[in-house]
C-alpha positions in Angstrom: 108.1 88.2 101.0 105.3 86.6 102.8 102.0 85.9 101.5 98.6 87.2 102.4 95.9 85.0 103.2 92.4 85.7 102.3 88.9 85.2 103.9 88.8 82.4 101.6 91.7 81.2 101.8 90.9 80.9 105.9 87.7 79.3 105.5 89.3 76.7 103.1 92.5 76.1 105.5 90.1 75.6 108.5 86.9 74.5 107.5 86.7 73.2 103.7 84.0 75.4 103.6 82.9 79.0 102.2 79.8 81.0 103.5 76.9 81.7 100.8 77.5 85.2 101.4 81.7 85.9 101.6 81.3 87.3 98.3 78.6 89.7 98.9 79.6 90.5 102.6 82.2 93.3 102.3 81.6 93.6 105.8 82.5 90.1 107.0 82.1 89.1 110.6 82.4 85.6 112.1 83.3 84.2 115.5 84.1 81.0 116.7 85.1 78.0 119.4 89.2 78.2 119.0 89.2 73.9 119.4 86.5 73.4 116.7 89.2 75.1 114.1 92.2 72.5 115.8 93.1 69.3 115.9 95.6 66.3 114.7 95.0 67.3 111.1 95.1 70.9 110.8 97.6 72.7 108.8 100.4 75.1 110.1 99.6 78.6 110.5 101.7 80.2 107.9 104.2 83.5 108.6 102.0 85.8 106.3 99.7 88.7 106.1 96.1 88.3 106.2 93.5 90.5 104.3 90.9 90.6 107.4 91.1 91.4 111.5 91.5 88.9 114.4 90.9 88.8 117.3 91.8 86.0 119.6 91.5 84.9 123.4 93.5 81.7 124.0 94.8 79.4 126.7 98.1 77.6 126.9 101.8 78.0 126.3 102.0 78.9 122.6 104.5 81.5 120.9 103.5 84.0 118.1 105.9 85.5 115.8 104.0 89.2 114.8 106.4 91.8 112.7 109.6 91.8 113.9 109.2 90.1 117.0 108.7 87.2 119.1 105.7 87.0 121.6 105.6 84.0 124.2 103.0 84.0 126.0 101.1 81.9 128.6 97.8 81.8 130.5 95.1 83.5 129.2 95.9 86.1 126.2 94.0 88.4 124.9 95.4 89.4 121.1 95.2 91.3 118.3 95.5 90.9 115.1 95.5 93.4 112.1 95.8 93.4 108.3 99.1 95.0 108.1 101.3 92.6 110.0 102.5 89.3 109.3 102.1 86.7 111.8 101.8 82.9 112.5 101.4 81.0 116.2 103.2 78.0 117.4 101.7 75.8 119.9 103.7 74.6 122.8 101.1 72.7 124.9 98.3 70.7 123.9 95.5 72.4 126.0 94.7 75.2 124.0 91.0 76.4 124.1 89.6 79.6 123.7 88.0 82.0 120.8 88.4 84.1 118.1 86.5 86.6 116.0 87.5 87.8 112.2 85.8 90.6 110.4 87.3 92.8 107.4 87.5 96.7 108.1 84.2 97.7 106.2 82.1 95.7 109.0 83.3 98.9 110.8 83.8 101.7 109.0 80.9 101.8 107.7 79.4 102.3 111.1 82.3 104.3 113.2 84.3 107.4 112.4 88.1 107.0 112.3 90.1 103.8 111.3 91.1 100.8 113.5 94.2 101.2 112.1 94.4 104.2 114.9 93.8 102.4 118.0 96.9 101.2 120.1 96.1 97.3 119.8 96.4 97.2 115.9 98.6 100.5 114.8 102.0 99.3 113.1 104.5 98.7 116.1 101.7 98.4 118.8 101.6 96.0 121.3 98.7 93.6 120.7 98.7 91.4 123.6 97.1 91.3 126.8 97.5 88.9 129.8 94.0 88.1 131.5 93.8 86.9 134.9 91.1 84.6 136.4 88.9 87.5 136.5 89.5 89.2 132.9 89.5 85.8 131.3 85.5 85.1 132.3 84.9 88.4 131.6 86.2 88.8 128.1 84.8 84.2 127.4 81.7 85.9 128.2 81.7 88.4 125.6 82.6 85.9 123.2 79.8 83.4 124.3 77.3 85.9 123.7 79.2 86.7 120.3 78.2 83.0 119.7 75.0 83.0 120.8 74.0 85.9 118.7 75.7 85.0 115.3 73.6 81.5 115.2 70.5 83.7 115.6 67.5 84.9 113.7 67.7 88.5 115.0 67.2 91.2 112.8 70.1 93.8 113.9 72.7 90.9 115.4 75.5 92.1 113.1 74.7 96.0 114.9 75.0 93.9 118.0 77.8 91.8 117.4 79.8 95.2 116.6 78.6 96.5 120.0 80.4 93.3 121.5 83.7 93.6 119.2 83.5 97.4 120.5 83.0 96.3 123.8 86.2 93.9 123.5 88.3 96.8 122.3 87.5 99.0 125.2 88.0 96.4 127.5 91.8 95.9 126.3 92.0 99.7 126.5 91.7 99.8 130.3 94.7 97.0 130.4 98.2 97.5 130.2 99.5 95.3 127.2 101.6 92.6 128.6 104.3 90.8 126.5 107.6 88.8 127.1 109.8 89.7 124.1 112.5 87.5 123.2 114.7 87.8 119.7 114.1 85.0 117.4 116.9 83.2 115.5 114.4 84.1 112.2 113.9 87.8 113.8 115.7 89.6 110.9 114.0 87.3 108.2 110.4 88.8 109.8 111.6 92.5 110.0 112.6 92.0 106.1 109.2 90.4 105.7 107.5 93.3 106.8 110.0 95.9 105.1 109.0 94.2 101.5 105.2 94.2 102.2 105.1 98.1 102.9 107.4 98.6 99.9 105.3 96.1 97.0 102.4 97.1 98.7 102.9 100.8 97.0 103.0 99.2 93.4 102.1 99.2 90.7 101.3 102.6 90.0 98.7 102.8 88.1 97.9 106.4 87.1 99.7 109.6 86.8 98.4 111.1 90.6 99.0 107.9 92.3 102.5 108.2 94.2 105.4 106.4 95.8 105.7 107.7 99.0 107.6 105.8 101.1 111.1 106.5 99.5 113.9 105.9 102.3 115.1 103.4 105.0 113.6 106.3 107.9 110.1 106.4 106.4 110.1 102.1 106.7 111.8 102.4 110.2 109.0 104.9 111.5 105.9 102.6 109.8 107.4 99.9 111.8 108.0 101.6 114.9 112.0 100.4 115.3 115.0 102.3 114.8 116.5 103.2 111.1 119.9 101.1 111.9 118.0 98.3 113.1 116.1 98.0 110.0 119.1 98.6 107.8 121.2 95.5 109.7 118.1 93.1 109.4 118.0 93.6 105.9 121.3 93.6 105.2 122.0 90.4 107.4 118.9 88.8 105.4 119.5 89.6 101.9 122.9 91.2 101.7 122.0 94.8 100.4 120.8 98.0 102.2 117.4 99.2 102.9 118.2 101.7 100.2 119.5 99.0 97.5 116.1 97.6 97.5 113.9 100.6 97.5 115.8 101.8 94.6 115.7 98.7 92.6 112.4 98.7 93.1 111.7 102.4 91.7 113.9 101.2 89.1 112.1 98.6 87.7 108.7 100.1 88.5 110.1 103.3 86.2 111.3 100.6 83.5 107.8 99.3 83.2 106.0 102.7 83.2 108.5 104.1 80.4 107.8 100.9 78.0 104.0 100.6 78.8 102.4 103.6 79.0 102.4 106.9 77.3 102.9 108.9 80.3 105.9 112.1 80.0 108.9 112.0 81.7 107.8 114.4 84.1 104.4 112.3 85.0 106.5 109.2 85.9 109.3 111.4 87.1 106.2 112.6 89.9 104.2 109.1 90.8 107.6 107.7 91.7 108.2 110.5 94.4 110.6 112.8 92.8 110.2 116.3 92.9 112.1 117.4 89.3 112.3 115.4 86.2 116.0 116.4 86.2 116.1 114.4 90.1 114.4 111.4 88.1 117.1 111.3 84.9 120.1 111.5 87.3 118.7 108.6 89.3 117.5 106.4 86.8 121.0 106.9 84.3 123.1 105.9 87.4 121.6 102.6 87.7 120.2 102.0 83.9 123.4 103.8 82.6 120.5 105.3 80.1 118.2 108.3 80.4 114.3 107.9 80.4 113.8 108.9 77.1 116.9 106.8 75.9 115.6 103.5 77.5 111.8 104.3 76.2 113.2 103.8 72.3 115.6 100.9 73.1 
């Protein structure tokens, strides 16, 4: 399963540094020169998740593995990044330049109806890349040079304005057609897994009685992630030898094992958070792979 990277875990990867007000700033926005956060001595970009938005205009040859796939890309690319896919970037040329922006989702919502989550560039199995000609690529620097301009000043409303320009970059993409050049990757199936386990541990641990597992078969996964139900199930299988199924019902398992020895809740309450519609549904499941009922494993 892969990780997720914080805000602060970016800021201490790239810059050794934390902002006075990370903490406080629910809303986080920054933006910056894509070759003042390279060089000789910076650290791989890890295959992981990352708690905050990106987005990123870049020059070169580089390859970035996002989800399931493989994106190679070269020119000028306009990308974007959200907080439920995994990613990382490899470089194949050494003249990258460019810029990037990260904020977290409240620097929006708070502001805009709607989630971001809904727009094509970031919903789960979009296409988040963009191919800029001469033209596009000024056009879209010269948003981000004013993005830089404006963040270093003493302006009252720059944050409103700097979400004007972020607003401005989304609409732009909007008008383009999303360009990509797919290509499978030997670790392809590793990624899809990847992705698979984050949606299913991201639904744990229930907590209370009305919180509830939703996502309960291989066809609910395969429509989050936008690819066919027997292409998840092969990835899976090929990466960790068991079905789609296998592991979504270990899962319930143990989560239902941990609910029945540390909490007080009835049958029928666990039976309910972990998506079943009958209590009777929820002893027939959880005998055939315990070979105990509920109420037998509570007492053991």
């Amino acid at each position: 399963m892969s990780t997720i990277e914080t805000l602060e875990d970016f800021y201490q990867r790239k810059m050794n540094w934390l902002p006075d007000t990370l903490q406080q700033d629910i809303g986080h926005f920054n933006v910056f020169r894509l070759e003042d956060c390279i060089g000789p001595h910076s650290t791989p970009v890890v295959y992981s998740r990352r708690d905050f938005y990106k987005i990123t205009l870049i020059r070169g040859r580089n390859v970035y593995h996002y989800a399931d796939k493989s994106i190679e890309i070269a020119g000028t690319t306009l990308m974007f990044f959200n907080p439920q896919v995994p990613y990382s970037w490899e470089s194949l040329s050494d003249d990258k330049t460019g810029y990037f922006c990260i904020f977290k989702e409240a620097y929006f919502t708070e502001k805009i109806r709607g989630s971001l989550n809904e727009l094509p560039m970031f919903v789960m199995g979009g296409k988040p890349t963009y191919l800029l000609d001469e033209r596009q690529d000024e056009h879209v620097s010269g948003i981000f040079k004013r993005m830089l301009g404006e963040i270093s000043s003493d302006y009252r409303f720059k944050y409103d304005l700097l979400r004007n320009y972020v607003t401005e970059l989304i609409h732009y993409a909007l008008k383009l057609e999303p360009s990509e050049t797919l290509y499978q990757h030997p670790d392809a199936n590793s990624r899809i897994t990847a992705v698979f386990t984050e949606l299913l541990e991201r639904q744990f641990p229930i907590e209370s009685p009305s919180q509830r597992f939703m996502l309960r078969s291989a066809a609910d996964y395969a429509q989050r992630l936008a690819v066919h139900v027997n292409h998840l199930n092969r990835a899976i299988r090929a990466t960790t030898g068991k079905t789609t199924t296998e592991h979504i019902s270990e899962r319930i398992v143990s989560e239902a094992g941990a609910l029945l020895k540390h909490t007080n809740w009835n049958i029928a309450e666990i039976s309910y958070s972990l998506g079943f519609e009958e209590p009777s549904h929820f002893n027939n499941f959880f005998k055939k792979h315990t070979q105990l009922t509920p109420s037998a494993f509570r007492i053991v």
